[in-house]
C-alpha positions in Angstrom: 12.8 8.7 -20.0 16.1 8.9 -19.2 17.3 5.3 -17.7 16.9 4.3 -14.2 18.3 1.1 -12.1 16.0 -1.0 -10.7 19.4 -2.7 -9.3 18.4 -0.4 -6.0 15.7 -2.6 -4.9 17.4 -3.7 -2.1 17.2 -0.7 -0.6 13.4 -0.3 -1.2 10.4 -1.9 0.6 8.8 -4.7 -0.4 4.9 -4.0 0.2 2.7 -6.9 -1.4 2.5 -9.7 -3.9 -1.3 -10.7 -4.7 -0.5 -12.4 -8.0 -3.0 -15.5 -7.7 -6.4 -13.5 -6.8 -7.6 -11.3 -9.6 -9.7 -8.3 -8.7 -12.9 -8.3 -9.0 -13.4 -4.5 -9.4 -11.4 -3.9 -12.1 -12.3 -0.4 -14.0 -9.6 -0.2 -16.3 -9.5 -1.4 -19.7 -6.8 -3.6 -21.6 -8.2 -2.5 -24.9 -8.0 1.1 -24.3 -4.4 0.7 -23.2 -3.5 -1.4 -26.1 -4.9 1.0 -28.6 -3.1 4.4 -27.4 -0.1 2.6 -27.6 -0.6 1.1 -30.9 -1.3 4.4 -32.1 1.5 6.5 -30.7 4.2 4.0 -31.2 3.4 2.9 -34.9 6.0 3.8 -37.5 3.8 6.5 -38.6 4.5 8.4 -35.7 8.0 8.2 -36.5 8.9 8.0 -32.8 7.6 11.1 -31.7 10.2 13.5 -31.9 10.2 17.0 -30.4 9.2 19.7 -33.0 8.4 16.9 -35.7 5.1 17.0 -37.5 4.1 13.4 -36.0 4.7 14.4 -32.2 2.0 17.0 -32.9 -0.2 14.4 -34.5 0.2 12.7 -30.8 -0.2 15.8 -29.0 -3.4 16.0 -31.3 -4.8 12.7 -30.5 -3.9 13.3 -26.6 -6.5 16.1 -26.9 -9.3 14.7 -28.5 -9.4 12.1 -26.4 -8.9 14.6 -23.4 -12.0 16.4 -25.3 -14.0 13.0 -25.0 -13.9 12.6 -21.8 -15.2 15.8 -20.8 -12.4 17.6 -19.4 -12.0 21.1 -19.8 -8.9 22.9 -21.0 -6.1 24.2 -18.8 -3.6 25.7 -20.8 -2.4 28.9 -21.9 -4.3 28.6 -24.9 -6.8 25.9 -24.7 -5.3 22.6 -23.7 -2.0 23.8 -25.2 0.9 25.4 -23.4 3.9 26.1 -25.8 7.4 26.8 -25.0 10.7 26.2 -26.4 13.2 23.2 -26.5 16.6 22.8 -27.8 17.4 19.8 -30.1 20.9 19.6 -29.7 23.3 20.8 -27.7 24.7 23.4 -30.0 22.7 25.7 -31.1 22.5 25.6 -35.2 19.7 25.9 -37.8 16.6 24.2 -36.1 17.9 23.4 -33.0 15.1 25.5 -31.5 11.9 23.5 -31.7 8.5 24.2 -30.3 7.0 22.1 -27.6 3.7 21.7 -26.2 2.3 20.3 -22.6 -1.4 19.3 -23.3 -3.3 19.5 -20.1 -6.6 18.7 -19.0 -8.6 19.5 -16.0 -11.5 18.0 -13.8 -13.0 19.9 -12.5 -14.6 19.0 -9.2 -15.2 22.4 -7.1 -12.4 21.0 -4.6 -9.7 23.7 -3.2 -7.2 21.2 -4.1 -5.7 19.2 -7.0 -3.9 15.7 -7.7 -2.0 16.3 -10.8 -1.7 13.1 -13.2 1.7 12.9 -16.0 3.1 11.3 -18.6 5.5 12.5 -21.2 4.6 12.2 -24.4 7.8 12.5 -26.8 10.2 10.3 -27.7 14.0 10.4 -30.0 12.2 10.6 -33.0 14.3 8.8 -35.6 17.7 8.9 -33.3 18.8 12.1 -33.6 18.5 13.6 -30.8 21.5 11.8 -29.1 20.0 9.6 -27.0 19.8 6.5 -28.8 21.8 3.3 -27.0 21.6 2.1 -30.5 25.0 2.9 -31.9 23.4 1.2 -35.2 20.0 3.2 -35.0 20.7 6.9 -36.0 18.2 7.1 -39.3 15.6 3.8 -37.7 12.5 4.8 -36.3 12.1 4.7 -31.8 8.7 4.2 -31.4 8.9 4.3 -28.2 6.1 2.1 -26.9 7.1 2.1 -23.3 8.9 5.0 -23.5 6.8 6.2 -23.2 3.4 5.9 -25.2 2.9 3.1 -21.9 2.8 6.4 -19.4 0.8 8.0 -21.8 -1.8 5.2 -22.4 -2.1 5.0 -18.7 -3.1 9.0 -18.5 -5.5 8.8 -21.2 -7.2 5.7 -19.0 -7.5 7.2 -15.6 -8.7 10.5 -17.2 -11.2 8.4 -19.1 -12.0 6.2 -15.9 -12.6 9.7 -13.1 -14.1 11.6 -16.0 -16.8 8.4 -16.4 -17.1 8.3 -12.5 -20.5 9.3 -11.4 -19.3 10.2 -7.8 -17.7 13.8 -7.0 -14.5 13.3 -5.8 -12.7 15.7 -2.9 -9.9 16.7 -5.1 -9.9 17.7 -8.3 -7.6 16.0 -11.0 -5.5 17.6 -13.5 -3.9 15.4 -16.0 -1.0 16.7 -18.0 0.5 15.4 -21.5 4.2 16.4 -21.2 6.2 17.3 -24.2 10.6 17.4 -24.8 10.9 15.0 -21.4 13.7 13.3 -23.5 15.4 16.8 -23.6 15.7 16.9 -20.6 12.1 17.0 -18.7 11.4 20.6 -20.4 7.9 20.1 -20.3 7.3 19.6 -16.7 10.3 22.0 -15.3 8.2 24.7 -18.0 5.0 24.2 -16.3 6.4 24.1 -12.7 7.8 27.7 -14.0 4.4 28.5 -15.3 1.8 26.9 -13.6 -1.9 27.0 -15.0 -3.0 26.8 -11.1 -1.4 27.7 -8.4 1.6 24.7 -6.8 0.1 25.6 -3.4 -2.9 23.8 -4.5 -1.4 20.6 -5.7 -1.9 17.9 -3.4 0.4 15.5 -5.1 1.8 14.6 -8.1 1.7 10.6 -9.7 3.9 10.6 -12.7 4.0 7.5 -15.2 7.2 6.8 -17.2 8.0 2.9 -18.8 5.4 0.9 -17.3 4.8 -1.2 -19.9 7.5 -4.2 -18.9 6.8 -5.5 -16.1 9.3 -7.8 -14.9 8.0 -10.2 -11.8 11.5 -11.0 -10.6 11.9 -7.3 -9.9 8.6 -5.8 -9.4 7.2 -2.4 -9.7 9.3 1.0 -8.7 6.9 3.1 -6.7 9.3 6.3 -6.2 8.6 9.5 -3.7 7.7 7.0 -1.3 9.1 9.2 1.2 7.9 12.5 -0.3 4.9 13.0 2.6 4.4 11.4 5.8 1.0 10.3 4.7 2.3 8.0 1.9 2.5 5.2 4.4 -1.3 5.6 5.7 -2.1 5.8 2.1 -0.8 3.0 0.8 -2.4 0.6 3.9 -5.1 -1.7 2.5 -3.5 -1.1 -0.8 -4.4 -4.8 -3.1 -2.6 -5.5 -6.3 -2.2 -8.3 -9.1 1.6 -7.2 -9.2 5.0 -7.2 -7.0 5.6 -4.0 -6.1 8.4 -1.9 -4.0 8.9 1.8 -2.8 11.6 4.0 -2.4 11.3 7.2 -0.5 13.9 9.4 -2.9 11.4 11.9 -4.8 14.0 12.9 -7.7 15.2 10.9 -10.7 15.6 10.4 -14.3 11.6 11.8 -15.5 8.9 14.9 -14.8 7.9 14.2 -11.0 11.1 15.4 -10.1 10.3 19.2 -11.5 7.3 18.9 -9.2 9.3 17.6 -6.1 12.1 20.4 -6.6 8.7 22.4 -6.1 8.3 21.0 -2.8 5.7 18.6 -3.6 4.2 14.9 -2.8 5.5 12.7 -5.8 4.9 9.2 -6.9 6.7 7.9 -10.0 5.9 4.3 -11.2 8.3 2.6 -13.3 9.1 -1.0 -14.3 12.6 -0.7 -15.0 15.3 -0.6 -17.8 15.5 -3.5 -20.2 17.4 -4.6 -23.8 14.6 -2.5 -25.7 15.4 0.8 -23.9 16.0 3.7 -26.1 16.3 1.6 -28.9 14.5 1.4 -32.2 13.4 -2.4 -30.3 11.2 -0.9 -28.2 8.1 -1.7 -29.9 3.9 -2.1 -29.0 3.7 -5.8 -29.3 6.5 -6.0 -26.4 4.4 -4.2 -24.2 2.9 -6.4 -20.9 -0.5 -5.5 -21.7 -2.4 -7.1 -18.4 0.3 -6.5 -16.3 0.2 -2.6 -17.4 -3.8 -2.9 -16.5 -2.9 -4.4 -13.0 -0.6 -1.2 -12.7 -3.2 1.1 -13.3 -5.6 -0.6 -11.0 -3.1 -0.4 -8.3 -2.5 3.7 -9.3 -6.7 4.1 -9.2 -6.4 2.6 -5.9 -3.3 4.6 -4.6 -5.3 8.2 -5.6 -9.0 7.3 -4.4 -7.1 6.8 -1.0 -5.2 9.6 -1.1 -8.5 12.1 -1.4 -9.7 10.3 1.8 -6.5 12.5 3.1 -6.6 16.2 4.2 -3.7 18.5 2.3 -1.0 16.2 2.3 2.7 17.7 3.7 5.9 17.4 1.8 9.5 16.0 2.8 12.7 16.6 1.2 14.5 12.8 1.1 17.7 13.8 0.8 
């Protein structure tokens, strides 16, 4: 993702801190979190670049899991919807890469639909212009909480309301998205060429660096401010983990494609750090329960929000 200050806090609300009760009902698994992320941020993958040969092995891996769980294809061809995305700024020999969102859909014969994202690419080996390694042009950026942590997290909620043997009142779409570090192409390509209508959406929870959590400054819940229902929503809400809001739907990652579309956004993120877009940022780094706790607190956040009828939106600034 492109970086964003936690150094706003202040200006945020602080919601709950239940670090010393674990709970009980915990559905998501550590071990699945541990091994997407393994996988998409080895040096095999090469750090995921757009158009390079590995990002497609993620993309590939994104749907056969997708596949496992049951959920049935929503793309323009299959799970697949392909589009275009420049590498560099100036246009030259292979600037011009293909892309791909992978999206998945459950369906649950419900007029409406949460979507569920993560962006799947990453800088590749550096040269894409992004590194903060002046050093690391030519070194691998596996990226493992930028943002294989997101994606983890997609593949484990599609994998836990997939498994769920109750029908739920919405149903869930859960999209893979690619060239986010290019500028979220992806998700603005999708909000241009939606695979079901945007007036269906009831909201959109996007994932981007959740994998270092930092207790002194908590977790960014952003959008906050998106609907007036966030608030009734997020009462009774438990978690392991600090956490904070912010009502501001846009920022630096793809659920602000889906705001500019005038809808409910939530974007979770636990900040910058010294491993950010640098060839640092590696899978054994990763806060393993603490990015379990997250989830638990997202699984929460959408089972209460399909208690709600069609949610409204709000511009926030």
């Amino acid at each position: 993702m492109k970086y964003l200050s936690i150094s706003y806090k202040i200006a945020c609300t602080l919601l709950v801190l239940c670090a010393t009760v674990p709970l009980s009902f915990a559905q998501i698994k550590q071990q699945n979190l541990k091994k997407h992320i393994y996988f998409l941020a080895s040096d095999q993958m090469k750090g995921r670049g757009t158009g390079s040969a590995e990002v497609k092995k993620a993309a590939n891996y994104i749907e056969k899991e997708f596949k496992k769980y049951g959920l049935s294809p929503l793309g323009e061809v299959g799970y697949r919807q392909s589009f275009e995305a420049r590498v560099r700024k100036v246009v030259v020999k292979d600037s011009i890469r293909t892309a791909e969102n992978i999206i998945g859909f459950l369906d649950n014969k419900a007029p409406y639909t949460i979507v569920v994202g993560a962006h799947y690419d990453h800088l590749g080996e550096g040269h894409q212009g992004s590194s903060r390694d002046s050093l690391g042009v030519g070194k691998i950026h596996n990226g493992a909480d930028d943002n294989a942590s997101g994606v983890s997290g997609l593949l484990e909620l599609a994998r836990h309301y997939s498994s769920n043997k109750e029908i739920e009142k919405y149903n869930l779409l859960f999209i893979a998205f690619g060239a986010e570090e290019l500028g979220l192409i992806g998700s603005k390509y999708f909000t241009e060429h939606p695979t079901i209508p945007l007036e269906n959406i009831q909201w959109m929870l996007n994932m981007d660096m959740i994998g270092r959590y930092n207790p002194e400054n908590g977790l960014a819940i952003i959008g906050y401010g998106t609907s007036s229902k966030f608030p009734e929503i997020f009462e009774g809400i438990q978690s392991e983990i600090k956490f904070y809001t912010s009502r501001d739907g846009s920022g630096g990652s793809d659920q602000t494609s889906f705001y500019k579309k005038n809808i409910p956004v939530l974007f979770f993120h636990t900040g910058g750090h010294p491993d950010y877009h640098k060839p640092s940022d590696d899978a054994d780094k990763i806060d393993y329960p603490s990015l379990r706790a997250i989830l638990e607190l997202e699984r929460q956040i959408i089972d209460h929000s399909m208690k709600q009828p069609k949610m409204d939106f709000q511009w926030t600034n």
